[in-house]
C-alpha positions in Angstrom: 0.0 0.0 0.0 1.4 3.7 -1.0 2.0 6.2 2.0 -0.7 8.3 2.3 1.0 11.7 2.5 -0.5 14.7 4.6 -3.2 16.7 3.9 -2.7 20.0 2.0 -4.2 22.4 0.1 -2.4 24.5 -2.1 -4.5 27.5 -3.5 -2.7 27.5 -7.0 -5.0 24.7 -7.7 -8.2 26.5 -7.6 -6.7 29.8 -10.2 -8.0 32.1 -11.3 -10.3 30.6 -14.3 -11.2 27.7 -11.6 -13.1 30.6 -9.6 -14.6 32.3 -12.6 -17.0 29.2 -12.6 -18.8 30.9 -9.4 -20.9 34.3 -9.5 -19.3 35.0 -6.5 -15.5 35.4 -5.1 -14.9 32.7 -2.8 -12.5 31.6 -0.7 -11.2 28.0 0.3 -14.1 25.5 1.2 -13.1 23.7 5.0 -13.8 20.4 3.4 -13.4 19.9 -0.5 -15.7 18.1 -2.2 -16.0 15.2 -5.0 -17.5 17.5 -7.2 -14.9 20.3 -6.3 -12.2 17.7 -6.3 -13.3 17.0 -10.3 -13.6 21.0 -10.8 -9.7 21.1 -9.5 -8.4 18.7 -12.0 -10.6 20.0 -14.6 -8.1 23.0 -14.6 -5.0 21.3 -13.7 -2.6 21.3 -17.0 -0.3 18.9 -15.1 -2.5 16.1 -16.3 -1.0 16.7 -20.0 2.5 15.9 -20.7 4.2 19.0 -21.0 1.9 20.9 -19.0 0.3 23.2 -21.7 -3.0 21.8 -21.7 -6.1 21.0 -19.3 -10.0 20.4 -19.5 -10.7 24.1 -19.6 -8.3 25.2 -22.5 -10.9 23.6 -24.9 -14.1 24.0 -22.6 -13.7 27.9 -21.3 -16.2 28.2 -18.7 -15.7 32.1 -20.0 -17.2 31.4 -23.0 -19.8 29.0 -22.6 -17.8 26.0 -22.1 -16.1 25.9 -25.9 -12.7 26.9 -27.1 -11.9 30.5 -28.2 -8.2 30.2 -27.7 -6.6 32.2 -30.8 -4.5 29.9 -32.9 -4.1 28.7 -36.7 -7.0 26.6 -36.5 -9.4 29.5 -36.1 -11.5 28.0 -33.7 -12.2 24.8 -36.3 -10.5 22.6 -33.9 -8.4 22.7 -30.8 -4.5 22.9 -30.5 -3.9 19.7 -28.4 -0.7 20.0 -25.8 1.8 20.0 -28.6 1.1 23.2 -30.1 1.4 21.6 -33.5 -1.1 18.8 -33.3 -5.1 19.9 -34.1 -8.0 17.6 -33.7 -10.2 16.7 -36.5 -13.3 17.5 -34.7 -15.2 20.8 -33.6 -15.0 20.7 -29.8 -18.6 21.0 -28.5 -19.9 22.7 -25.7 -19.9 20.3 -22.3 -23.2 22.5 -21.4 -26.1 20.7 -20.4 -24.0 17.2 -21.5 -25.3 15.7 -17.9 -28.6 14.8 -19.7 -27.3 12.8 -22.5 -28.6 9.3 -21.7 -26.1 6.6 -21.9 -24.9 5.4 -25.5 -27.8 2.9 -26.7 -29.5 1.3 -29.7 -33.2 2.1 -29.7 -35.2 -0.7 -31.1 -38.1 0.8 -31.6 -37.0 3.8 -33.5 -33.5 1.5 -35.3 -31.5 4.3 -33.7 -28.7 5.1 -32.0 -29.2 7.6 -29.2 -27.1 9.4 -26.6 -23.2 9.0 -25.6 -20.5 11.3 -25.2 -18.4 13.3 -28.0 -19.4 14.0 -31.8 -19.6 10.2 -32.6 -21.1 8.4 -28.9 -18.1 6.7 -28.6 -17.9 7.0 -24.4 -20.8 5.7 -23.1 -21.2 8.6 -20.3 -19.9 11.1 -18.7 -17.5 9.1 -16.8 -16.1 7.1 -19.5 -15.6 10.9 -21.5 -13.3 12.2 -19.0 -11.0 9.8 -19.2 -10.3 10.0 -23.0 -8.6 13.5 -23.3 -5.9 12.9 -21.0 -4.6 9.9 -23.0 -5.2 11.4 -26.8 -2.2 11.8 -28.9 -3.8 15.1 -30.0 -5.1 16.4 -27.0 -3.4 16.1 -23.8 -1.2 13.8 -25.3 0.1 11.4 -22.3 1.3 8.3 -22.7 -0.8 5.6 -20.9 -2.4 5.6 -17.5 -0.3 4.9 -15.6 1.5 7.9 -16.4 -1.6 9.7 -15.6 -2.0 8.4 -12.1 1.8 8.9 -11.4 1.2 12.7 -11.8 -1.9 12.0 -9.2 0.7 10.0 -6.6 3.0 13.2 -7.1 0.6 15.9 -5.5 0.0 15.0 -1.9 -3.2 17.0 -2.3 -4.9 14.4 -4.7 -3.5 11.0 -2.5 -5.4 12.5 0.1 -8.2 13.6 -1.4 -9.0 10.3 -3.8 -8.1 8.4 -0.6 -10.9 10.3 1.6 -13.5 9.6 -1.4 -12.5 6.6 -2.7 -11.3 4.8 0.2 -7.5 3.4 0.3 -7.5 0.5 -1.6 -8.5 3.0 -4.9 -4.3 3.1 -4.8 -4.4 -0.7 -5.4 -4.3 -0.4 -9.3 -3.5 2.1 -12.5 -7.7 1.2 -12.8 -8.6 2.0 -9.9 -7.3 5.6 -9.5 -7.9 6.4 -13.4 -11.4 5.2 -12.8 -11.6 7.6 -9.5 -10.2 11.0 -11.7 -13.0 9.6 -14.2 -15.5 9.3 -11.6 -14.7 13.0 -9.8 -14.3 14.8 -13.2 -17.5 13.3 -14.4 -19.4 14.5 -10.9 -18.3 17.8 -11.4 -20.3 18.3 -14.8 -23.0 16.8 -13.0 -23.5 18.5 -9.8 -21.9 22.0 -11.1 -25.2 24.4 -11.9 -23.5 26.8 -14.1 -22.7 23.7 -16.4 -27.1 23.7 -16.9 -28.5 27.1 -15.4 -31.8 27.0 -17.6 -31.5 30.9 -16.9 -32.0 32.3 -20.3 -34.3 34.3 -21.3 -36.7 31.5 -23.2 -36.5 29.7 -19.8 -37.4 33.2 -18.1 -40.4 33.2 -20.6 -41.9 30.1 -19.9 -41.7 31.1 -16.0 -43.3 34.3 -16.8 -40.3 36.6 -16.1 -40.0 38.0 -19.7 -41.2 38.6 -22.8 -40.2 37.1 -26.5 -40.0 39.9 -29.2 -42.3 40.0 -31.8 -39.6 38.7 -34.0 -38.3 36.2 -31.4 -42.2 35.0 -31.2 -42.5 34.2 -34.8 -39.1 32.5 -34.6 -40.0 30.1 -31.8 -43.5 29.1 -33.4 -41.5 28.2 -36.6 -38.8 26.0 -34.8 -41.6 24.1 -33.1 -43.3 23.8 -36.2 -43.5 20.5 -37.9 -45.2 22.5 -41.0 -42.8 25.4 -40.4 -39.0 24.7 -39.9 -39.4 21.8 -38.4 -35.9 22.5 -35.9 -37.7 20.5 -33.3 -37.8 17.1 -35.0 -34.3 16.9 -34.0 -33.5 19.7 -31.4 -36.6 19.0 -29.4 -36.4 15.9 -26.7 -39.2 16.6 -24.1 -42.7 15.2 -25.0 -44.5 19.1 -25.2 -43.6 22.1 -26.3 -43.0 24.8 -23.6 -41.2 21.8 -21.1 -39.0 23.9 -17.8 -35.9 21.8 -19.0 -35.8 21.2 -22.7 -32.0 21.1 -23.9 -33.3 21.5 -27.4 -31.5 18.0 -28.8 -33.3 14.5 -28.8 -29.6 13.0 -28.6 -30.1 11.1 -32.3 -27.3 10.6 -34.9 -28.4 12.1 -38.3 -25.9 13.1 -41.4 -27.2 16.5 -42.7 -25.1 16.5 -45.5 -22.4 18.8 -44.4 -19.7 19.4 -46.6 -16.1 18.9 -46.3 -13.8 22.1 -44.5 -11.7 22.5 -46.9 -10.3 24.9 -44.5 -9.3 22.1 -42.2 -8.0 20.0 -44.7 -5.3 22.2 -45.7 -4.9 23.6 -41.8 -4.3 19.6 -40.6 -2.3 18.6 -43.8 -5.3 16.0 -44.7 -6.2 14.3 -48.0 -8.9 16.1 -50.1 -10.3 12.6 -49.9 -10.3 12.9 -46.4 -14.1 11.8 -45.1 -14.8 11.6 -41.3 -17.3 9.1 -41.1 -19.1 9.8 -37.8 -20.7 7.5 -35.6 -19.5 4.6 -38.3 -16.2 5.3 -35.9 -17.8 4.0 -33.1 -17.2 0.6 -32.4 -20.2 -0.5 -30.7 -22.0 0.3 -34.3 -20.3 -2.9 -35.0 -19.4 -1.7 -39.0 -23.3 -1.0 -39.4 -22.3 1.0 -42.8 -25.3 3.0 -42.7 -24.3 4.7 -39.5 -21.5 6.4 -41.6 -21.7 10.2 -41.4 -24.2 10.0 -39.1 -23.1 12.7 -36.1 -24.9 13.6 -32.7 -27.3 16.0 -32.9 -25.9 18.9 -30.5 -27.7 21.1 -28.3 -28.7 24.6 -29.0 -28.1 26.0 -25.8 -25.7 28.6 -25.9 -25.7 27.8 -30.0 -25.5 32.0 -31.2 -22.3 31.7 -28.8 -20.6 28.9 -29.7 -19.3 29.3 -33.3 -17.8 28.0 -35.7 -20.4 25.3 -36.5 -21.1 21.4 -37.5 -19.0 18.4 -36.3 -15.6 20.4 -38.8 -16.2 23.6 -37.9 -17.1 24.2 -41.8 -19.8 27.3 -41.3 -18.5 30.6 -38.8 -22.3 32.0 -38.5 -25.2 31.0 -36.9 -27.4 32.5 -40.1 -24.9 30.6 -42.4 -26.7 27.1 -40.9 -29.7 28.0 -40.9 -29.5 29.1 -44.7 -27.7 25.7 -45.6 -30.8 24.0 -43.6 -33.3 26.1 -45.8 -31.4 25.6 -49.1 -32.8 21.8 -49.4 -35.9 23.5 -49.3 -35.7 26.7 -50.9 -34.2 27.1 -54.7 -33.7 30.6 -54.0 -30.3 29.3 -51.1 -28.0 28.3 -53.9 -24.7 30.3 -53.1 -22.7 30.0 -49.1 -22.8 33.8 -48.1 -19.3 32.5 -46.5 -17.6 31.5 -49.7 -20.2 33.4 -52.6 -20.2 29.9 -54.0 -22.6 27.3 -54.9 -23.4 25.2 -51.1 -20.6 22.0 -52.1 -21.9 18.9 -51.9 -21.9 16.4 -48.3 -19.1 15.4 -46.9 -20.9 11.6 -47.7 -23.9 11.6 -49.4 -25.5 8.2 -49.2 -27.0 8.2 -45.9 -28.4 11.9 -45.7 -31.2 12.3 -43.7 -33.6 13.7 -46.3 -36.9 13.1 -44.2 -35.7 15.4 -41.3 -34.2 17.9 -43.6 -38.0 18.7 -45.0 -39.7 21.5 -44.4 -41.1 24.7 -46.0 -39.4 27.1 -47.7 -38.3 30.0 -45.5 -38.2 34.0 -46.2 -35.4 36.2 -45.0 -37.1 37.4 -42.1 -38.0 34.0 -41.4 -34.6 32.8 -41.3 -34.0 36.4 -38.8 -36.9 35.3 -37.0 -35.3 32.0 -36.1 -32.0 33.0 -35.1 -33.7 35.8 -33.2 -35.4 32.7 -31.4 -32.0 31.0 -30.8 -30.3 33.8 -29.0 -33.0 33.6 -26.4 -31.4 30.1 -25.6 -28.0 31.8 -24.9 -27.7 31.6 -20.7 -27.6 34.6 -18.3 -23.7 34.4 -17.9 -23.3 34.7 -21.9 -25.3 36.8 -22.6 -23.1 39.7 -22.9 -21.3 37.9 -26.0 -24.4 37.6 -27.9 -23.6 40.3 -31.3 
């Protein structure tokens, strides 16, 4: 059995950026927490391997949990701990991510539902916080046990895994990985800022404010199934109006979004590069109709959270929402981004036509909507909304 090593609490752990997660100042809790303990090693860059790196640089709890660090990526993808390795992948907003269910097949509906990441492929929450650490381009350590040994090195977390997980959790690499899992995993659970329901569509169903007139007519489109239809996808409670709707019903669709070429040329990938999707998951067990099939993402925070899709391909909010109303409306043909002709999917044969219907939209229509979806932006962000 390791030596437990005295208790201590060095304040360098919680920084600055650790204390921005509260509305208030605050000072050291007498007794720390699990959910604190995960909130500390969401921050701590020692868990990368040159120390560049942590949770937060790609989750900014500034900036509604997504990454607006300035590098050559552009906010595509994020700049793993060597500054010269990029993910392929947008890196989503861990907002309101608690209420994902668990990665499943539903056999009524012959769809995959919930999960963790762009593809499903961690089953929860818990199983998610363990992949960064160990991803060549993200935090970029070695194996586990390297992991743990940077745990065993700070007397702070021996003593604090050892108070929540008892002493035997020092009896394996497993063990402790599965206790930083477990702790990071209870943070984004327990941590209200991570789902406030404060924004002002929340405050309207409560009675606390008012939509616009232009905000009106955007939400009574999105909940339309003869109108825009958004809520066929970004709709999981059973009624309209629900106190806790995260505005995602957790599915895997392929909305025929192109290629970046952008991030091709940034990450030195083939044009024949194709990112599959969900097909990458191995639980779909090679089920080739699952390929460029991606989770469907919530729209909390969405008018925040640019650049767009699983690549990062559109930079505006209104730049979706016309490449969502160009199947339906011959008047979308040219990306206001590029002044060219929308290209065509990234993989084409299993595009979800049937949830891509719906009726052609005017230009107020399309102002209307995203009118709508700045109301979903939280009471912290609020102040970034253009």
């Amino acid at each position: 059995m390791m030596k437990i090593l005295p208790l201590v609490f060095p304040l360098i752990c919680l920084s600055a950026q650790t204390a921005a997660l509260e509305p208030e100042p605050r000072t050291m809790p007498p007794t720390i927490d699990k959910a604190l303990l995960g909130q500390i090693l969401f921050f701590d860059k020692n868990l990368s391997f040159t120390g560049n790196l942590n949770c937060a640089s790609c989750h900014s709890p500034d900036h509604a949990f997504v990454d607006v660090r300035e590098t050559s990526a552009q906010g595509m993808v994020s700049q793993g701990d060597d500054p010269h390795k990029f993910g392929n992948r947008n890196s989503p907003t861990m907002m309101y991510a608690k209420f994902s269910p668990a990665f499943h097949f539903d056999e009524q509906a012959k769809e995959y539902v919930g999960g963790q990441f762009w593809d499903g492929r961690a089953a929860d929450l818990q199983e998610q916080a363990g992949n960064p650490p160990l991803d060549p381009l993200e935090m970029a350590m070695p194996d586990k046990l390297e992991v743990v040994k940077r745990l065993w090195q700070t007397p702070m977390y021996v003593n604090l895994l050892t108070a929540h997980y008892g002493k035997d959790v020092w009896k394996s690499v497993e063990t402790v990985y599965a206790a930083m899992e477990e702790a990071i995993s209870t943070f984004q659970q327990q941590k209200q800022l991570l789902a406030p329901f404060d924004a002002k569509y929340d405050k309207f169903l409560q009675g606390k404010a008012a939509l616009t007139e232009q905000e009106e007519q955007g939400r009574e489109l999105f909940f339309d199934s003869q109108g825009a239809n958004c809520a066929s996808c970004h709709q999981l409670q059973q009624h309209v109006g629900h106190f806790e709707e995260t505005f995602t019903n957790y599915r895997y669709y392929n909305l025929g979004v192109p290629k970046n070429r952008r991030l091709l040329s940034h990450n030195q990938l083939s044009d024949e590069f194709v990112d599959l999707g969900l097909f990458a998951n191995p639980k779909v067990k090679g089920d080739e109709m699952q390929k460029g099939k991606f989770k469907v993402p919530t729209l909390r925070n969405v008018a925040v959270t640019a650049p767009y899709m699983h690549n990062g391909v559109f930079k505006e909010l209104r730049t979706v929402l016309l490449f969502l109303d160009h199947y339906n409306n011959p008047i979308r043909k040219i990306n206001p981004e590029t002044d060219r002709l929308w290209s065509e999917p990234e993989y084409a044969p299993t595009v979800a036509h049937n949830k891509l219907k719906a009726k052609a939209l005017s230009d107020a229509e399309i102002d209307a909507l995203e009118a709508f979806l700045k109301t979903l932006t939280d009471e912290r962000y609020e102040a970034l909304l253009k």
